[in-house]
N, C-alpha and C positions, 0 to 999 in steps of 0.2 A: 424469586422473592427478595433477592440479595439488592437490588433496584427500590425495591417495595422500603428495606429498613434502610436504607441509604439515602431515602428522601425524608422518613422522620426524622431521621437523626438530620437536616441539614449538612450530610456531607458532604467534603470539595473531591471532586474526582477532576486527576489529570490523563486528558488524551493526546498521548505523542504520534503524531503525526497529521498533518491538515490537507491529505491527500482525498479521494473521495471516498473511503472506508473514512477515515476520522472524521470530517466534516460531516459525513450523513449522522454517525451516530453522536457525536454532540449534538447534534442539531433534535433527533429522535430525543434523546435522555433528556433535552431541555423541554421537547413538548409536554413529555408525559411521565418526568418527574419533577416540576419547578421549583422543588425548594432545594436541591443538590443546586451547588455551583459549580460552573465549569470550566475548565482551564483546558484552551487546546495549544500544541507547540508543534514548529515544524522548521527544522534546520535550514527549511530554501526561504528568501526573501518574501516570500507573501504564501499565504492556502493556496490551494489547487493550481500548485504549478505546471500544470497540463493542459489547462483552458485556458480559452482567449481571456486577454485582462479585465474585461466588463464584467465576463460571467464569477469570474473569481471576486472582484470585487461587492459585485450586488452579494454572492456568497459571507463577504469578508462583513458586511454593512450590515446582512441579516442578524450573524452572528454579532455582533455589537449591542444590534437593539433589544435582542433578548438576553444580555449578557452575559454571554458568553465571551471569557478572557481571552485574547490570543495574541502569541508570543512567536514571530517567524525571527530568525535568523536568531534561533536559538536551540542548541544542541542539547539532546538529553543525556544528563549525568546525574542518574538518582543517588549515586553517593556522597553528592559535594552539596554542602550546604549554601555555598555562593548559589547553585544554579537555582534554589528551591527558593529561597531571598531575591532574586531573580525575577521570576515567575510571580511573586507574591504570594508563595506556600511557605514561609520560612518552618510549619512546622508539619511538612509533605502532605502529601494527599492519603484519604483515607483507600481509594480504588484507584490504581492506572490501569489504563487500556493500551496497550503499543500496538498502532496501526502502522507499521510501518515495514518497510523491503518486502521482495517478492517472492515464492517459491514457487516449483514447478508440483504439482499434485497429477503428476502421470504415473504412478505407481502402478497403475493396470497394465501397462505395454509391460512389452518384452524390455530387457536390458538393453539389448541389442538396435533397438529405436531410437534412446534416449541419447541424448546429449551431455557426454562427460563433463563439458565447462560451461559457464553460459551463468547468469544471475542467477542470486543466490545459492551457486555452486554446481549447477546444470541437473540432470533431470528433466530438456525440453525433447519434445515430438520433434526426429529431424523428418525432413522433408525436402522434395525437389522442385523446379521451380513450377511444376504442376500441384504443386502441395501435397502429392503423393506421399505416402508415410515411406521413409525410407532405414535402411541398417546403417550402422557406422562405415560399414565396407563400402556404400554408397550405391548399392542396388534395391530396389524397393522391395518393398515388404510387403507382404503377403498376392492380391494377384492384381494390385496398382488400382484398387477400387475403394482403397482407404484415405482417406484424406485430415490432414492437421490443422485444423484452419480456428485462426483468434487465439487465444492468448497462452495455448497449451503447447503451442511448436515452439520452438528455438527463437524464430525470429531474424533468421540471416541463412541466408546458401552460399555456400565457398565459403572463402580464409581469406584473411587481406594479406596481398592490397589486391589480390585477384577477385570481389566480390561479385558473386551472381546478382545477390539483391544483398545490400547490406544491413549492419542490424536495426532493427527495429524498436522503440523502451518500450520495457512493460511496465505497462501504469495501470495493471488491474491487478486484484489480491482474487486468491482462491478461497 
């Protein structure tokens, strides 16, 4: 309901980040609450910097027509008044959303599976390069019938510069 009195009241919500978790839900909260306005930001030079440049753009062009604000190569700092003057919130948004950086949500493996370092602090499914789920010792885990596959493993096999397969960005959110 917190959507529901957020569009009586005309209030501005800012979403940091214009990855595809941000831009879908701007894009949602503009369908189906139109009198919130909305202000999307994202530190890399254009939205969805993951997709070829057309789809980002027809993205970037969408969000325009329905007016929806967007601010790339703009870093968020909710405490500096410069950034919110900025933006055109000089007196901040009433809701942020932070869509942004990645975590591992394997919390069901064993320790022993997981990946001490790695984006945002590791927690990924290691594996071999059968995608076998494997231990940190490097022998696999349980009878090599489990498999890690998309955006829950590691994303790399070996160390560099000895790389089996090297790492791979996650550009999905959990």
């Amino acid at each position: 309901h917190r959507l529901i009195d957020l569009n009586k009241k005309k209030a501005n919500i800012l979403i940091v980040g214009a990855g595809f978790i941000g831009v879908e839900w701007a894009t949602e909260i503009e369908h189906f609450f139109p009198d919130i306005s909305l202000t999307i930001i994202d530190a890399l030079p254009r939205v969805l910097g993951p997709l070829p440049d057309g789809a980002a753009a027809y993205c970037s062009d969408y969000m325009h027509a329905v007016g929806i604000k967007e601010f790339c190569d703009t870093k968020y700092d909710a405490k500096s008044p410069e950034f919110w003057k900025k933006i055109g919130m000089p007196n901040g948004a009433d809701l942020e959303y932070v869509c942004i950086g990645v975590k591992a949500s394997n919390y069901f493996m064993p320790q022993e599976t997981l990946s001490e370092k790695g984006p945002g602090g590791g927690g990924w499914i290691l594996m071999n390069e059968y995608m076998q789920v494997k231990k940190r010792d490097g022998s696999v885990w349980g009878d090599g019938s489990i498999f890690a596959v998309g955006d829950c493993n590691y994303g790399c096999i070996g160390s560099p510069p000895n790389w089996v397969m090297p790492p791979v960005p996650k550009i999905s959110y959990p």
